[in-house]
Phi, psi and omega in degrees: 000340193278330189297333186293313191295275189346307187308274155020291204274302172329269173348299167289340167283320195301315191277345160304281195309329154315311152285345177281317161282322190280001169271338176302337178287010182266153201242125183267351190245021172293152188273309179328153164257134188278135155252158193299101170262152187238129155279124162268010174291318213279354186245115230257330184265024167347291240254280173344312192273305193305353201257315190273324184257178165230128202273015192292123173068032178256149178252174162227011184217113163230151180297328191213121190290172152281168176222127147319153179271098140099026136090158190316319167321307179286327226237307196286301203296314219278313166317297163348292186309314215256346185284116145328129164275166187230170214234108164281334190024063155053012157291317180263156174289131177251117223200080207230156193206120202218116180246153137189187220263148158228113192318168186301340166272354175109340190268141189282125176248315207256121162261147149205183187203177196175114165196198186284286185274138168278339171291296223282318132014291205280315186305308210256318153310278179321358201248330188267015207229338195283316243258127147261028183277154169284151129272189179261097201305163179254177197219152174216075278043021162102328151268163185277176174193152190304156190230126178265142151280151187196118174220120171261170189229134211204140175198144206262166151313125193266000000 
């Protein structure tokens, strides 16, 4: 189980980061006023999540990310600690996409989860649901504005 989390933690940081260069591509220095846009490309369970969320004004590219109390590191241990294991007994493919908002106020409000397995799903909300920490909303011109996160969670057959 221990080998799952570790795939688990990888797997999020690699895909943090992933999202993280793809937002550097935003020009911090425009004259434009940007309004706040969703790449609906970039959300592979579209239909799903508009059912689940409410996506009005949410962006997925800002001049400034949101951030976790004391940086992305701190946000994977503080999740980790609160997602329940489920007992797979290492057959199946976990195959989980745990999107959420995080508001002009810093607080995560709107959870959903969209996968293979539905307990690991519930698990993979509720685990994102423990966490009360504020972040630091993200911006864009300099205002905050809503930010959709979208991480997946993955893991192979053993």
């Amino acid at each position: 189980m221990k080998k799952f989390f570790q795939l688990l933690a990888m797997t999020f940081s690699v895909l943090y980061f992933a999202q993280t260069a793809d937002s550097s591509k935003v020009s911090k220095t425009s004259m434009q006023k940007k309004q706040p846009t969703i790449n609906l490309a970039d959300i592979p369970d579209l239909e799903f999540v508009k059912t689940k969320l409410d996506l009005k004004g949410v962006v997925t590219k800002a001049d400034e990310l949101p951030e976790f109390p004391g940086g992305m590191k701190a946000f994977h241990k503080k999740y980790f600690e609160n997602i329940q294991t489920l007992d797979l007994q290492h057959k199946e493919k976990i195959d989980t996409r745990l999107y959420f908002i995080v508001e002009k106020n810093g607080y995560v409000r709107n959870v959903t989860a969209a996968g293979t397995n539905k307990k690991h799903a519930k698990e993979a909300e509720l685990g994102m649901r423990r966490i009360f920490e504020r972040w630091k909303p993200a911006k864009l011109n300099g205002e905050p504005v809503r930010y959709l996160y979208y991480f997946p969670l993955v893991s192979k057959k053993y």
